[in-house]
C-alpha positions in Angstrom: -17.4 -19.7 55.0 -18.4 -21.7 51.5 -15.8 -24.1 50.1 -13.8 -22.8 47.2 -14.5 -24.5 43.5 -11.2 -25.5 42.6 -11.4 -27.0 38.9 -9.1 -27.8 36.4 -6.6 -29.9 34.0 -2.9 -30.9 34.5 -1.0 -28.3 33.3 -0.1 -29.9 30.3 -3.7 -31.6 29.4 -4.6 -30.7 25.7 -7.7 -27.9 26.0 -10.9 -28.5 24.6 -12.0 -25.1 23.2 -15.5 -24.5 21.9 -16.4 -21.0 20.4 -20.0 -19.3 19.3 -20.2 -17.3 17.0 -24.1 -17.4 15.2 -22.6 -14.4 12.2 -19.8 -16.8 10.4 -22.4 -17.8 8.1 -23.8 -14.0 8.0 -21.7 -11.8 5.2 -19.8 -9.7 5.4 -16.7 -11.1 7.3 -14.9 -8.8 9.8 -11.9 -8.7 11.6 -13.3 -11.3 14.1 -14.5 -13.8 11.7 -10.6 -13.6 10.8 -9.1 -13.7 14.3 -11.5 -17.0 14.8 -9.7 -18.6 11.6 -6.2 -17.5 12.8 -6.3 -18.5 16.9 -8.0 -21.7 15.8 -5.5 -22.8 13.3 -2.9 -21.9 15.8 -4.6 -24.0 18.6 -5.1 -27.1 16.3 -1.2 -26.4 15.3 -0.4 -27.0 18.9 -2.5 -29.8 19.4 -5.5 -28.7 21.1 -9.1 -29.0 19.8 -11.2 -26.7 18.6 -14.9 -26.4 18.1 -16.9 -23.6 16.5 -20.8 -23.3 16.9 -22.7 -20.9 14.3 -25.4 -21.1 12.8 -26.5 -22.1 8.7 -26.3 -19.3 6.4 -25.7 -17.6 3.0 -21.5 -17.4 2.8 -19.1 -20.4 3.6 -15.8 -18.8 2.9 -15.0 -18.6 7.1 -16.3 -22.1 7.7 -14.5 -23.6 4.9 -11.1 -21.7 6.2 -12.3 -23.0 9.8 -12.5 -26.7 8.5 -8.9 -26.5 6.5 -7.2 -25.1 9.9 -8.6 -28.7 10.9 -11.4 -27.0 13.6 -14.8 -28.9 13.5 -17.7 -26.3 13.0 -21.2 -27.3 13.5 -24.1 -25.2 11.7 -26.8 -27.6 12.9 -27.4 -27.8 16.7 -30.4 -25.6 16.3 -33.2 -25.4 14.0 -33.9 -21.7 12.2 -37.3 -21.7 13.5 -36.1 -22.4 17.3 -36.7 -19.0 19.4 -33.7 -18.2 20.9 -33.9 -19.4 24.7 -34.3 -23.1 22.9 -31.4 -22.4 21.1 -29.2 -21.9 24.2 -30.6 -25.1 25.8 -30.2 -27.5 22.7 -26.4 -25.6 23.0 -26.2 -26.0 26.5 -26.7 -29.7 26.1 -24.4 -29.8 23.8 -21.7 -28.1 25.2 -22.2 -29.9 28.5 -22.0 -33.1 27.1 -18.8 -32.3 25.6 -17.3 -30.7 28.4 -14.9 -28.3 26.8 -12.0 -26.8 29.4 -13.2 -23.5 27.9 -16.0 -21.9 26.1 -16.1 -18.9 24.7 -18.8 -16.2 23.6 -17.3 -14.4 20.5 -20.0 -12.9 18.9 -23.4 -14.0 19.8 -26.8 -11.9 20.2 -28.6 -14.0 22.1 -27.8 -18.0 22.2 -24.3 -17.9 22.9 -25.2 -15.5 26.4 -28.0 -17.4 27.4 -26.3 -20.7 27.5 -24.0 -19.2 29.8 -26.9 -20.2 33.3 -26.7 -23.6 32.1 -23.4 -24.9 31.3 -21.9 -26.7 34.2 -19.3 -24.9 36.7 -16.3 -27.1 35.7 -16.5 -25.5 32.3 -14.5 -22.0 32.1 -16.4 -19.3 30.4 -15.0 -16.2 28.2 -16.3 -13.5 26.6 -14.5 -11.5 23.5 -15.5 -8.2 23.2 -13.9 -7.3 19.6 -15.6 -3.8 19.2 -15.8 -0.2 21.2 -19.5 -0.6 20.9 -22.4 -1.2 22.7 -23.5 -4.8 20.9 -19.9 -5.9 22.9 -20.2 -4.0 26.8 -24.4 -4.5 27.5 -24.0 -8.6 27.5 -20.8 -8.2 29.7 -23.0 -6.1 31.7 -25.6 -8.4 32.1 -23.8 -12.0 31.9 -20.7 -10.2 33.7 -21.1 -12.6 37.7 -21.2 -15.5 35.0 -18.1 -15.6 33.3 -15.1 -16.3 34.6 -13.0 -14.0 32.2 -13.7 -10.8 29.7 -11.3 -10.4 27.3 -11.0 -7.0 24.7 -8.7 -6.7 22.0 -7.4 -3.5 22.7 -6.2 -1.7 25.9 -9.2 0.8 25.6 -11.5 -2.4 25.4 -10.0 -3.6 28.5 -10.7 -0.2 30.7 -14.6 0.0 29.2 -14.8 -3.6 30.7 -13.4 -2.9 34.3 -15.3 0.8 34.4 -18.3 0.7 32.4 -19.0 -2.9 32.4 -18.0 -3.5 36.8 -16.0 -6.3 36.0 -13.6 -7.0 38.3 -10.1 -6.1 37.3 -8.5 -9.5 37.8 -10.8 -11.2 35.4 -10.2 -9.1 32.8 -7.4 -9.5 30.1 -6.2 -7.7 27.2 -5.5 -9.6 24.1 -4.6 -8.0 20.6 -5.2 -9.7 17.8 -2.6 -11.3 15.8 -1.5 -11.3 12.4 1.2 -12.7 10.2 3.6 -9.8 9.4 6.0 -10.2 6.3 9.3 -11.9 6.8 12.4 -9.4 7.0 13.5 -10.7 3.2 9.8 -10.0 2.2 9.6 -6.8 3.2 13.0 -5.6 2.1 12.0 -7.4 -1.6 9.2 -5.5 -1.6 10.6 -2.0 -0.8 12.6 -2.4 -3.6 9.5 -2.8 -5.4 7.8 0.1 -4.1 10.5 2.6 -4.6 9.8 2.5 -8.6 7.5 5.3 -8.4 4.4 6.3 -10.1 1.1 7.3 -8.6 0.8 6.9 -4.8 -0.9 3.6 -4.4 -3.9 3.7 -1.9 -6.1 0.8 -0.6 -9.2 -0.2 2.0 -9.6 -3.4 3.4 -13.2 -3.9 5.0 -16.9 -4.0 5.1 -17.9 -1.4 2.7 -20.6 0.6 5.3 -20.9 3.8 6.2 -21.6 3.5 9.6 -18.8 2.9 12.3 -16.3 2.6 8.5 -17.4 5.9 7.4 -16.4 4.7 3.8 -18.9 7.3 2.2 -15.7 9.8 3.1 -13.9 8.2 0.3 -16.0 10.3 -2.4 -14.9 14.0 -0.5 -11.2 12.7 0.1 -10.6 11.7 -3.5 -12.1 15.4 -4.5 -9.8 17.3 -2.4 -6.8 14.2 -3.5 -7.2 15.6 -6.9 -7.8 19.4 -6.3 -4.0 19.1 -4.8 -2.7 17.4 -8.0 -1.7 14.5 -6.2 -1.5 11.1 -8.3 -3.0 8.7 -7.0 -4.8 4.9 -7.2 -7.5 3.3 -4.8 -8.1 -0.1 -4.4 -11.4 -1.1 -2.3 -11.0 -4.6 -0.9 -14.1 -6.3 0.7 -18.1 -5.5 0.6 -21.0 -4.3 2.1 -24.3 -2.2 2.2 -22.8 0.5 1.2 -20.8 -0.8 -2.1 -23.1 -0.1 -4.7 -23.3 3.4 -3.1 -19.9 4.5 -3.0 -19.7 3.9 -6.3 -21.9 5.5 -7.9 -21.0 8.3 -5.7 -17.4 8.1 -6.5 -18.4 7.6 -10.6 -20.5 11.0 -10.0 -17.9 13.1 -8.1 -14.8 11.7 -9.9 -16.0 9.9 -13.4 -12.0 9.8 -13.9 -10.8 8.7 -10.5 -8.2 5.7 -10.6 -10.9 3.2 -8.3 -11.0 -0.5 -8.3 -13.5 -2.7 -6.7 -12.2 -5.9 -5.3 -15.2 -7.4 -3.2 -14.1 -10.3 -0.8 -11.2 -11.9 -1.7 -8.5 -14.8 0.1 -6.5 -14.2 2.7 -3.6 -15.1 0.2 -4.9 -12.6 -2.5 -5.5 -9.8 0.2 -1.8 -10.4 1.1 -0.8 -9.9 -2.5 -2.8 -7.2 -3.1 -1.0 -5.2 0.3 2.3 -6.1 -1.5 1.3 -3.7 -4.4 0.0 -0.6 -1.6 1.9 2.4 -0.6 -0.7 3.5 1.7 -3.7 2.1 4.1 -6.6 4.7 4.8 -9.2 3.6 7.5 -11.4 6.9 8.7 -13.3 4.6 10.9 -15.5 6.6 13.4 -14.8 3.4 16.2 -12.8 0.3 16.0 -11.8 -2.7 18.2 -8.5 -3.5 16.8 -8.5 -3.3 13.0 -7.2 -6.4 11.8 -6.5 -5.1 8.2 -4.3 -2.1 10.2 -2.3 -5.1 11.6 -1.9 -6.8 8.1 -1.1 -3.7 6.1 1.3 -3.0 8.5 3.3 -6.0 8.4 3.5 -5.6 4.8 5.2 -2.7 4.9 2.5 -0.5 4.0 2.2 3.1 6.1 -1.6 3.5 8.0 -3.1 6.6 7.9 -6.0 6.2 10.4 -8.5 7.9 12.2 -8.2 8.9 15.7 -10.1 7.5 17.9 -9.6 5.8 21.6 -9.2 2.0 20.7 -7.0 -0.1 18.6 -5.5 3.0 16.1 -4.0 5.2 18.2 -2.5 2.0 20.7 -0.9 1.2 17.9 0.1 4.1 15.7 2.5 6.8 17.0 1.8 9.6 15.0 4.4 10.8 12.6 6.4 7.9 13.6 4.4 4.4 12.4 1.9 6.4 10.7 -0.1 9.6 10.8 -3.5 9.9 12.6 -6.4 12.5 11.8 -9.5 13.3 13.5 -12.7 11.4 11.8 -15.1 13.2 9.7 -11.9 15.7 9.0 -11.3 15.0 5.0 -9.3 17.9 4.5 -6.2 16.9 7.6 -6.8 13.3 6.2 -5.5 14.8 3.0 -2.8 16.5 4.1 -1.3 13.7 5.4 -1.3 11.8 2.6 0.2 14.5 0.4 2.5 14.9 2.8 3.8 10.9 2.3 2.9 11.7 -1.8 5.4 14.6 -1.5 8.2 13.0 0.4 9.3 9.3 -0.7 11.8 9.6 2.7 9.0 9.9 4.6 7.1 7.4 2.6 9.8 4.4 3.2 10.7 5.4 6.8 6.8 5.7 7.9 6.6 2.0 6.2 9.8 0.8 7.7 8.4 1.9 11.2 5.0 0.8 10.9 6.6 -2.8 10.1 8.5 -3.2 12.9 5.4 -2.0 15.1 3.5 -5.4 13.2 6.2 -7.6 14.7 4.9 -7.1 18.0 1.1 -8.7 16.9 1.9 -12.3 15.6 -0.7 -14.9 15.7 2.1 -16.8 17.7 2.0 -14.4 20.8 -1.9 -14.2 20.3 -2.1 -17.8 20.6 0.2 -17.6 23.7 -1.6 -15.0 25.3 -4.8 -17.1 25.4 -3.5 -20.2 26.2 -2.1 -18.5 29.1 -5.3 -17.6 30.2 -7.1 -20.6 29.4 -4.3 -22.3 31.9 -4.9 -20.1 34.1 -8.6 -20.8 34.4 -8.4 -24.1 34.8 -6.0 -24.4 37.1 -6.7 -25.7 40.4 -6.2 -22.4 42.1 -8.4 -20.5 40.2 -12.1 -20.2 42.3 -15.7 -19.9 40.5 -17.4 -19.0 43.4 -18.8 -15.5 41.6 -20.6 -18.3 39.6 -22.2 -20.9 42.3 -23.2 -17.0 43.8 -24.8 -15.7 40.9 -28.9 -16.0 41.0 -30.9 -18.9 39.7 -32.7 -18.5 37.5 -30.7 -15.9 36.0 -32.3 -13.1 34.4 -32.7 -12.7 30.7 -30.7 -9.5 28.9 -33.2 -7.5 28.4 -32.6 -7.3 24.5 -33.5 -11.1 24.7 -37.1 -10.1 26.5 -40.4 -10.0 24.1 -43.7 -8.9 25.3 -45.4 -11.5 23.1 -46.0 -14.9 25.0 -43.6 -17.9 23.0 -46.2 -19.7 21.0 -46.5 -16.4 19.2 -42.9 -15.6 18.9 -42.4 -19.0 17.5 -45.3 -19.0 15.1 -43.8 -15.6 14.0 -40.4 -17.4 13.0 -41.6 -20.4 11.3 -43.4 -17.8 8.8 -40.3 -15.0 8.6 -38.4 -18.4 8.0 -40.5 -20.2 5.3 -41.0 -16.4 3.4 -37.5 -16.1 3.6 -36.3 -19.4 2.6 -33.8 -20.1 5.8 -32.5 -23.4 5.9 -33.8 -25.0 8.2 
């Protein structure tokens, strides 16, 4: 029988908490570039340290929140013209050198995975899988025997990583996202605000791209919004691909229609700029766990969502926190929304409700969710014997493979890098 790897801290030992994630630096942000900024500023809050690996980029805004929550982010570990296999050994290195208690893949393509062979077996390994998508389930697939835990964001997450992904149930957890909800005086200040009237006040907050957001659905909604006579306003909050497209297709459809175009703007402003909403449409064809749902919930403002199996429907009851409609189905989301136009009861209630809900997803029980598990594995009891038995060398995920021998791949870099003026 093989001896049982029994690593870890004293239970009350500070962690050491490295992440990856090689898109900070990419726009546009998403709900996990504002998780990172949120658990990390929690962790620091409590004491523990936190590093974040990405890579050097066009957009700052996340590493510059990242670095006023107190986290150390390094951009330069690796140079732009480094294939990625010699990106996961200069990480490697590093990471082994620094011995984290736990490191985690949170979004990653290629490096953050194919460090995972290398790093020693003392250092826990984690996996985020913030999306119902592919991009999140094939490396949990592949890297699965090496980590020690998968976590998903939403319930639905959680089951797609026991069943689709075969890992085993007992190292697999599920761990919302967490927000900060409006205090109770807040949110009472700001119903009295709200219940002044005027045109129902709807908003987005997101990446501005028709696929998975389906934002292009926007243009057909505010045609049938208006053939109802409803009165209404729409503010778009964040960017994308698919900006410049909307509108022009919404200035087209609707010259008249009451649309404002935010772009990107602070946490503190996108708080503000919830306070003035009566409504949050998302007809998102997947989600993880939106965190924009969260935040527009816990200030006050009622969801009306698509439905789909993870994160919307686990956390709105329709007709209760919020209403729910099938995607793609303009004229039902609609309805809904002239029902809550229609019936200012309704309105307040569905806001009241979808409040309380919010409660339940603080960045406070996020943080102690994964704290939890980090204790847990680094405690003594906790065995990485699916590790020592996992083949070496591992295999490469087969999205990592090229045909082309490495002095080509690299020569192809270095000239897609000095035409595109990457840093290096």
């Amino acid at each position: 029988m093989k001896a049982t790897l029994v690593i870890g801290p004293a239970s009350n030992q500070k962690m050491k908490i490295v992440f990856v994630d090689s898109t900070l630096t990419t726009p546009p942000a998403g709900g996990a570039h504002t998780f990172l900024v949120s658990a990390s500023r929690a962790f620091v809050q409590r004491g523990h340290q936190v590093s974040i690996i990405t890579t050097k980029g066009a957009d700052y805004s996340m590493v510059e929140s990242l670095r006023k929550a107190q986290a150390e982010v390094l951009d330069d570990l690796w140079l732009a013209t480094d294939l990625p296999d010699t990106r996961a050994e200069k990480l490697a290195k590093w990471v082994n050198h620094r011995s984290p208690d736990v490191y985690i893949v949170s979004i990653s393509p290629d490096c953050g995975w194919l460090a995972l062979p290398l790093l020693k077996l003392n250092i826990a390994t984690v996996s985020i899988a913030h999306n119902d998508c592919a991009a999140f389930y094939e490396p949990v697939d592949h890297y699965g025997s090496l980590l020690d835990c998968a976590v998903g964001v939403s319930a639905e997450i959680q089951r797609r990583l026991i069943a689709d992904c075969g890992m085993p149930a007992e190292r697999v957890r599920e761990v919302p996202y967490g927000i900060e909800p409006f205090t109770e005086k807040e949110f009472e200040l700001l119903r009295h605000h709200r219940a002044a009237g005027g045109p129902l006040r709807l908003g987005y907050v997101g990446r501005l791209e028709q696929p998975q957001k389906r934002v292009m659905d926007f243009v057909p909604l505010v045609v049938e919004l208006k053939r109802r006579g409803i009165e209404f306003t729409i503010d778009f909050i964040g960017d994308g691909n698919d900006r410049v497209r909307l509108q022009e297709a919404l200035q087209k459809q609707s010259p008249e229609a009451p649309v404002k175009f935010w772009g990107w703007l602070s946490a503190d402003e996108v708080r503000k700029r919830f306070a003035e909403l009566d409504l949050f449409v998302l007809m998102s064809e997947f989600e993880g766990l939106p965190v924009a749902l969260l935040e527009a919930m816990g200030s006050g403002v009622a969801p009306v969502v698509s439905r789909i199996a993870s994160g919307n429907t686990e956390v709105i009851s329709d007709g209760e926190n919020g209403f729910v409609a099938a995607p793609e189905d303009i004229a039902a989301f609609a309805a809904r929304i002239e029902d809550l136009a229609r019936d200012s009861e309704l309105l307040k209630s569905m806001a009241t409700n979808a409040w309380k809900t919010s409660l339940d997803y603080s960045v406070a029980r996020m943080a102690d969710r994964y704290l939890d598990l980090f204790q847990h594995l680094t405690d003594a009891s906790f065995s990485r014997e699916h590790r020592r038995a996992a083949p070496s060398p591992y295999p490469i995920m087969q999205s990592c493979v090229s045909p082309y021998p490495k002095w080509i791949r690299r020569l192809k870099l270095r000239l897609v890098t000095a035409v595109a003026g990457t840093p290096r």
